[in-house]
C-alpha positions as CSV (number, residue, x, y, z in Angstrom):
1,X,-12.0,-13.3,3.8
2,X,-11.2,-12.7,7.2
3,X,-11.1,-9.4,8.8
4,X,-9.5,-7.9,11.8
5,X,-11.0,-4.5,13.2
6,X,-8.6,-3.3,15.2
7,X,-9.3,-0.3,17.5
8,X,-8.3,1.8,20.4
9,X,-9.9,0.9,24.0
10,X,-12.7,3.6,23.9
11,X,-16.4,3.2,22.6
12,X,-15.9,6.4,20.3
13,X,-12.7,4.3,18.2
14,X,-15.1,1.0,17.4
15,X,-18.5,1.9,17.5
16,X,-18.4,3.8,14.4
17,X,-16.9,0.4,12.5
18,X,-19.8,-1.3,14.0
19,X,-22.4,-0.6,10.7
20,X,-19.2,-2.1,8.6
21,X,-18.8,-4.9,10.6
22,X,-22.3,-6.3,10.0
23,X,-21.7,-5.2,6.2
24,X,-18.8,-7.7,6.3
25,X,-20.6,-10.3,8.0
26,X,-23.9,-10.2,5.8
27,X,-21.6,-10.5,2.7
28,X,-20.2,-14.3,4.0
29,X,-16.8,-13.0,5.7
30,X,-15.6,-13.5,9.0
31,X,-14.7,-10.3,11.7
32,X,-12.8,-10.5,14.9
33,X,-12.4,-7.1,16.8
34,X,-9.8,-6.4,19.0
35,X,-10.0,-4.2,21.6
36,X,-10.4,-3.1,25.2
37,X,-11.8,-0.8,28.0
38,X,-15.1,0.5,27.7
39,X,-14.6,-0.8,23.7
40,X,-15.5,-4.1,25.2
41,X,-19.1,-3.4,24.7
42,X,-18.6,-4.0,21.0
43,X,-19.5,-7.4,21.9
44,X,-23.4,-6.5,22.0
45,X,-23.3,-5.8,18.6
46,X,-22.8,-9.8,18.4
47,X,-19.3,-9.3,17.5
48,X,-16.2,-11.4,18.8
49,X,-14.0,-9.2,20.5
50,X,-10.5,-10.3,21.8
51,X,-9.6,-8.0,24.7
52,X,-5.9,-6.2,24.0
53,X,-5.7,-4.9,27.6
54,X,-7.6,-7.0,30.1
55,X,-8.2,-5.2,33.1
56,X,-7.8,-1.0,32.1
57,X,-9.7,1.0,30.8
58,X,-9.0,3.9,28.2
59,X,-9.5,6.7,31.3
60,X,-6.9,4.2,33.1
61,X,-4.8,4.8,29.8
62,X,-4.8,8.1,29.9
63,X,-4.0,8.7,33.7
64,X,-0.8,6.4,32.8
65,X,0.5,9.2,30.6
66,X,-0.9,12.1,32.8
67,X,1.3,10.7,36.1
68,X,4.3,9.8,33.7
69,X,4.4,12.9,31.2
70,X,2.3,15.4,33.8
71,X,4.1,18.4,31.6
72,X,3.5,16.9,28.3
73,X,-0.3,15.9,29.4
74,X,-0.9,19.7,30.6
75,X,0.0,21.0,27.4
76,X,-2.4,18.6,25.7
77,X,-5.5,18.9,27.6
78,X,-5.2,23.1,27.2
79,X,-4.4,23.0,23.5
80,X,-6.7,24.2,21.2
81,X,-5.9,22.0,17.8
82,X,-6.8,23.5,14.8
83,X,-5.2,20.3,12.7
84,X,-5.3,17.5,14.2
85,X,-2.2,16.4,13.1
86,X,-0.7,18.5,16.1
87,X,-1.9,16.4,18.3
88,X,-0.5,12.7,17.2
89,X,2.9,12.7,19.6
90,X,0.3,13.1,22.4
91,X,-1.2,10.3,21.2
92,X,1.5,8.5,20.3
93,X,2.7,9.1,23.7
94,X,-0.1,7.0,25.1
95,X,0.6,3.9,22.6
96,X,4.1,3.8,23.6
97,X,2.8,3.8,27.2
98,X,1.2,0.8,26.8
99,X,3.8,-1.7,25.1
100,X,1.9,-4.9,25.9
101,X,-1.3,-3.8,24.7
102,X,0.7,-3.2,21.2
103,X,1.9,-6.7,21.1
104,X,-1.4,-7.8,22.1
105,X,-2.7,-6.4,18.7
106,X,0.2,-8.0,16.9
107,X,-0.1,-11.3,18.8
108,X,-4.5,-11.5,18.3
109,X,-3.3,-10.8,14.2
110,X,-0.5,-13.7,14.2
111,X,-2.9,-16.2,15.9
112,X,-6.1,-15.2,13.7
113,X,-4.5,-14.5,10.1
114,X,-6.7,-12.1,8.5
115,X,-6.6,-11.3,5.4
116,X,-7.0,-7.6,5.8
117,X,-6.7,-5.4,8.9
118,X,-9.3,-2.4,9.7
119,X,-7.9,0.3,11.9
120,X,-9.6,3.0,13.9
121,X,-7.3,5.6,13.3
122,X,-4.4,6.1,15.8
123,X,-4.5,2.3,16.3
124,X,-0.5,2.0,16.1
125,X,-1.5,-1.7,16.7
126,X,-3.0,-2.5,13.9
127,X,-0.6,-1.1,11.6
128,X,2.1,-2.9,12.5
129,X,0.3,-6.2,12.6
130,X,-0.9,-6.1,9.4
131,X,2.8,-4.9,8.4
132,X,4.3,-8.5,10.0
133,X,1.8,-10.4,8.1
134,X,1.7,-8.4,4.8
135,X,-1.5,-7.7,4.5
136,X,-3.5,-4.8,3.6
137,X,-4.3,-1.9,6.6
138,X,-7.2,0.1,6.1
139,X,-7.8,2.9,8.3
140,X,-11.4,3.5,9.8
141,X,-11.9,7.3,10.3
142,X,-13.9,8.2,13.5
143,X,-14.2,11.9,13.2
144,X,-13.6,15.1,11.0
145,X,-10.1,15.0,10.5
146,X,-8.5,13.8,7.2
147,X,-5.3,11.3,8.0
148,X,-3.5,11.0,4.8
149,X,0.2,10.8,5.4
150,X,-0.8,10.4,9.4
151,X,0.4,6.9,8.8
152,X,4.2,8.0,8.3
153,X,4.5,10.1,11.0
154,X,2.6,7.7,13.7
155,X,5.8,5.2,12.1
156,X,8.0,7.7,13.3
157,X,6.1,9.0,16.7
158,X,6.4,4.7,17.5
159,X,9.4,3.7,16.2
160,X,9.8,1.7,19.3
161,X,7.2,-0.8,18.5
162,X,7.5,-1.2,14.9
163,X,11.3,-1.7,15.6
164,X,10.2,-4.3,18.2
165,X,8.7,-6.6,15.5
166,X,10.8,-5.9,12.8
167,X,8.6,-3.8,10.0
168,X,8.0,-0.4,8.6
169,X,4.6,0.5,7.4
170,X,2.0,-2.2,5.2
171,X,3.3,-1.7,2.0
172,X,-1.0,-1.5,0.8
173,X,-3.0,1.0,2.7
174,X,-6.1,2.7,2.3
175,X,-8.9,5.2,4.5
176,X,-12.2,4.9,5.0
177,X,-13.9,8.9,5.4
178,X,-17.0,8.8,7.1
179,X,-16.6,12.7,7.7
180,X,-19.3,14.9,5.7
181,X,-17.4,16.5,3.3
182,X,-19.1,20.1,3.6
183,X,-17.4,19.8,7.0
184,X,-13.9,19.1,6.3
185,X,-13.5,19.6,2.7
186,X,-14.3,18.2,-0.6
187,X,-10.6,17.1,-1.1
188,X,-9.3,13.1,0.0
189,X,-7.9,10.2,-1.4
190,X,-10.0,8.2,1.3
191,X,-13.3,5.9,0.4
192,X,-16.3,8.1,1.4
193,X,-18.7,6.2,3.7
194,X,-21.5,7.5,5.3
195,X,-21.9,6.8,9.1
196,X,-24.6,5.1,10.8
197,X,-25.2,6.0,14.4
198,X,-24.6,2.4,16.8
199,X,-24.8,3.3,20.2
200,X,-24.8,-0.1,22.0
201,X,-27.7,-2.1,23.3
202,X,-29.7,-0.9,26.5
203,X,-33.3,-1.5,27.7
204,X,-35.1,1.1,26.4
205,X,-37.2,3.1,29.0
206,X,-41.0,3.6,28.7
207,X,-40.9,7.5,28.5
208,X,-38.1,7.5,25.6
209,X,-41.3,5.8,23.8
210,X,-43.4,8.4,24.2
211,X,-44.3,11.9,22.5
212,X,-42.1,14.7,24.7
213,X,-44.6,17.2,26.3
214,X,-42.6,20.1,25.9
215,X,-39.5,20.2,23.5
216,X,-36.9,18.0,24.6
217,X,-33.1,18.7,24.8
218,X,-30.4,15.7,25.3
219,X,-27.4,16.3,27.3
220,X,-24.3,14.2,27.2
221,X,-20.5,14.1,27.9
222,X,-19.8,11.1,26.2
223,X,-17.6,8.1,28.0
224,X,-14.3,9.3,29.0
225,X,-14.9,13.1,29.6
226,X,-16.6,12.8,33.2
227,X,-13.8,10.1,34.2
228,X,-11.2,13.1,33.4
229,X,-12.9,16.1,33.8
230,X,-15.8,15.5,36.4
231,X,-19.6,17.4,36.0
232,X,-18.8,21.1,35.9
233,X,-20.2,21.6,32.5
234,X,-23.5,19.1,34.0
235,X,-23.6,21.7,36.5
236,X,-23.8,24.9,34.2
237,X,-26.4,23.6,32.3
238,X,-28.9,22.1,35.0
239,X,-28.2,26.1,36.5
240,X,-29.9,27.0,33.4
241,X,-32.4,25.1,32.7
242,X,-34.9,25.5,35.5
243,X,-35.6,29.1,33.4
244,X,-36.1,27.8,29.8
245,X,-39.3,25.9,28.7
246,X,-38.0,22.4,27.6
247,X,-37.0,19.3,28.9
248,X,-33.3,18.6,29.7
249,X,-32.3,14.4,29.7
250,X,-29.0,14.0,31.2
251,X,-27.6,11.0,29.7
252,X,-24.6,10.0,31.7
253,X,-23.5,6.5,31.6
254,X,-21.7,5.1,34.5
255,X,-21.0,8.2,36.0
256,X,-21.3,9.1,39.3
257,X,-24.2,11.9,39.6
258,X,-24.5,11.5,43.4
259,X,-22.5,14.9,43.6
260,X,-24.9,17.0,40.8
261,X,-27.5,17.6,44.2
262,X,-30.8,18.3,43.5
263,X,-32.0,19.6,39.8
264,X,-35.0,21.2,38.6
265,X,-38.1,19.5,37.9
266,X,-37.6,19.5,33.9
267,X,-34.3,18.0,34.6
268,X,-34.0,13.7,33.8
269,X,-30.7,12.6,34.8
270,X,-30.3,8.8,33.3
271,X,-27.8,6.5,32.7
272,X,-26.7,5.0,29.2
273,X,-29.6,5.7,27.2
274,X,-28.5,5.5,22.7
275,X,-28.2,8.7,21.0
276,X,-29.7,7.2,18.2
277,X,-32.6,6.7,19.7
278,X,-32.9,9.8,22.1
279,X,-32.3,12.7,19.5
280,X,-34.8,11.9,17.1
281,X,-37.3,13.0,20.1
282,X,-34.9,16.0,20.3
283,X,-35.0,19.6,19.3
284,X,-30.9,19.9,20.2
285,X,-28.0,18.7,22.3
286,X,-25.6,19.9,24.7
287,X,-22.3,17.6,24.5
288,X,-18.9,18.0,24.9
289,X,-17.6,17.6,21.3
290,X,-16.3,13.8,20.8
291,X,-16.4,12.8,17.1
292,X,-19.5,10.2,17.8
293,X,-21.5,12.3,19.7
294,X,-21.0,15.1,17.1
295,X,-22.0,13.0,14.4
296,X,-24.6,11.2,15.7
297,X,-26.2,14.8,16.5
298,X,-25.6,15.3,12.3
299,X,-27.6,12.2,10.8
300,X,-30.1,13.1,13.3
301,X,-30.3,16.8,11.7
302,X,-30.1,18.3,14.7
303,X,-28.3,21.4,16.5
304,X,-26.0,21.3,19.0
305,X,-23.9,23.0,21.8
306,X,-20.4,21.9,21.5
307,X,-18.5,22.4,24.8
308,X,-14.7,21.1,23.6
309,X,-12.2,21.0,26.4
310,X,-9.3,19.8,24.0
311,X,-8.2,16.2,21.9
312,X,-9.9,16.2,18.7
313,X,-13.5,18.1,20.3
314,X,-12.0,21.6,19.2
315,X,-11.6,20.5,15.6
316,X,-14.9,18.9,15.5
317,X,-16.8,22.2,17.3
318,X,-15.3,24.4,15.2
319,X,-16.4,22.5,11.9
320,X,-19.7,22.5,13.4
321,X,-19.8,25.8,13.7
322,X,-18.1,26.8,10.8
323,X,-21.1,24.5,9.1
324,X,-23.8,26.8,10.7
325,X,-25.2,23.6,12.2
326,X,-24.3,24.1,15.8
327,X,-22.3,26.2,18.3
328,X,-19.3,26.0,20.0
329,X,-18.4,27.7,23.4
330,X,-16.7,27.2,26.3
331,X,-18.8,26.5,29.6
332,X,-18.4,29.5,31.1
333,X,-19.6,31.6,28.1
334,X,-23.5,29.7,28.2
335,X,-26.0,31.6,28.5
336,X,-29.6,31.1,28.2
337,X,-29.8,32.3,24.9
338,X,-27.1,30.3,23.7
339,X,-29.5,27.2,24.9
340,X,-32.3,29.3,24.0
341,X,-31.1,29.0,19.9
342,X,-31.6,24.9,19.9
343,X,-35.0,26.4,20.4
344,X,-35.6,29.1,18.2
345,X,-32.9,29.2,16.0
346,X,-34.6,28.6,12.2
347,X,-30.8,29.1,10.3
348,X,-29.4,26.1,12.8
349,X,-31.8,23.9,12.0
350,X,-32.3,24.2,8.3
351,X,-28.3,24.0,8.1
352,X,-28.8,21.2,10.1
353,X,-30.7,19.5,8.2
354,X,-29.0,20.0,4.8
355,X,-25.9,17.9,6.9
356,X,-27.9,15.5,7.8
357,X,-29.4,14.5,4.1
358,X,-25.7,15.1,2.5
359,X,-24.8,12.6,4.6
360,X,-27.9,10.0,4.3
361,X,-26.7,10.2,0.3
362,X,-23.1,9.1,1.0
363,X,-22.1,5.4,0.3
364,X,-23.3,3.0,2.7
365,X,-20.7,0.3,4.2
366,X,-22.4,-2.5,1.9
367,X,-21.0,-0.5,-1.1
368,X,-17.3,-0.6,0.3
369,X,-17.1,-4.5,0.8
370,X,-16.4,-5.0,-3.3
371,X,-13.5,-2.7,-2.6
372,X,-12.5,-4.0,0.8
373,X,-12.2,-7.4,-1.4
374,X,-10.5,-6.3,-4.3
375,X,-7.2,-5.0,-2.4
376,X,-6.2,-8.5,-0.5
């Protein structure tokens, strides 16, 4: 069969269909992605990727709706969600901000003809292309919020665009739940799946091979966060570090860290450097609370800081910390001893741990592809 993975332009929305992706292509089918932005760097993972908004990027998205709905975008970036399902007109917002880029996903579907169409959830795209061929949609989660009925209300929240091409919602639709259900809740009509950590291809550097000589703590604030909020959080931590007895790696990205100054000696600022291969060498992380980062920190079995400054990052900190497998704080409230716990802390760990294992014994994306077959 052929499969369309549709997904928002952000590495967080199509990285975690990445591991499914292969599963689809080791079982003889054929996968187009469409996306764009930073999601571009799907293509790595020797996937073909058709780009639904050449030339933006999801920060340039975003700062769309910020200049056109300042009042609306205010609201959203203070908010402290508590279901996620709060935050969807936001969201939807953004889609009907972007008209062309939801054709785009419509047009990449008409051309291609898939047989089924995988969705990152909040991909208004995708549903309504797999609605004008009448085909199956089936939503990829990405974090630790569970969807059902989400799929109605997006319909409503972008009437626009589904009244623009004529449909209502796929009449057969399904969820993929990569979410560990001691986080969110043993309760959902979505397929379990348990998510494997793919963080993109990058030279690996010689000292990331290596034994750490003192214990070693990752700090990240994922893709999109600096482009919005800038390094104040960066800044609070390198403050602390220079009195705790560990080794801080600042993995950044593309950002600009010419303005972070000079840092302590146990302080590594780097560039794009895969989670998946940086926190196994870890004791903990520092991060600002996206879904990928979060999880990635939970199949390592490691704790983490969660520093949420609003979209889904609150729900995620708070099921961390409701877990007992990290902490969540804002900036401000840091101290050394809150870094000091990655440390020391025996309960975070062991809690930690039992995450990580719960989720190394969910269903891996090979076991979903006899399912993913019998509903086209």
């Amino acid at each position: 069969m052929r499969v369309l993975i549709a997904a928002s332009p952000g590495i967080g929305h199509i990285f975690p269909a990445v591991p499914l992706a292969w599963a689809l292509r080791l079982a003889g089918h054929e996968v187009l992605v469409a996306t764009g932005g930073d999601g571009l760097a799907v293509r790595e993972a020797g996937l073909p990727v058709a780009d639904v908004c050449p030339g933006l990027t999801l920060v340039d998205i975003v700062k769309t709706t910020v200049v056109r709905h300042p009042a609306m975008f205010a609201e959203f970036s203070t908010a402290r969600f508590t279901d996620f399902a709060d935050s969807l007109p936001y969201y939807a917002q953004m889609m009907n901000d972007q008209p062309a880029m939801m054709d785009r996903y419509v047009q990449v579907a008409e051309k291609w003809q898939p047989d089924l169409i995988v969705y990152s959830a909040l991909t208004v795209g995708g549903l309504v292309g797999a609605a004008k061929l009448g085909i199956p949609a089936v939503e990829h989660g990405y974090g630790f919020f569970r969807t059902e009925g989400y799929g109605r209300r997006l319909r409503e929240l972008n009437a626009e665009v589904f009244d623009r091409h004529g449909v209502d919602l796929p009449e057969r639709m399904q969820s993929i739940d990569i979410a560990p259900p001691s986080l969110v809740g043993e309760v959902s009509s979505g397929w379990p799946m348990r998510y494997l950590p793919y963080n993109g291809g990058s030279h690996v550097p010689d000292w990331l091979l290596e034994e750490p000589r003192r214990p070693r703590i990752a700090v990240t604030l994922g893709t999109t966060a600096p482009g919005l909020g800038g390094l104040d959080r960066v800044n609070r931590i390198i403050e602390l570090a220079g009195d705790i007895d560990a080794e801080f790696v600042l993995a950044l990205g593309n950002t600009d860290t010419s303005a972070l100054g000079p840092v302590p000696g146990n302080v590594r600022i780097e560039g794009w450097v895969p989670l998946n291969l940086l926190l196994p060498s870890s004791v903990g992380i520092i991060h600002h609370g996206g879904s990928g980062t979060t999880l990635a920190a939970l199949d390592a079995g490691v704790p983490q800081i969660l520093l949420p400054d609003g979209s889904d990052r609150h729900v995620n900190a708070d099921a961390v910390a409701a877990r007992g497998a990290g902490l969540s704080a804002h900036i401000d409230d840091v101290t050394k001893d809150s870094v000091d716990a990655l440390l020391h802390d025996d309960a975070l760990r062991v809690t930690a741990a039992e995450v990580r294992d719960e989720m190394h014994g969910m269903p891996d994306p090979r076991q979903l592809i006899a399912r993913l077959e019998a509903i086209i």
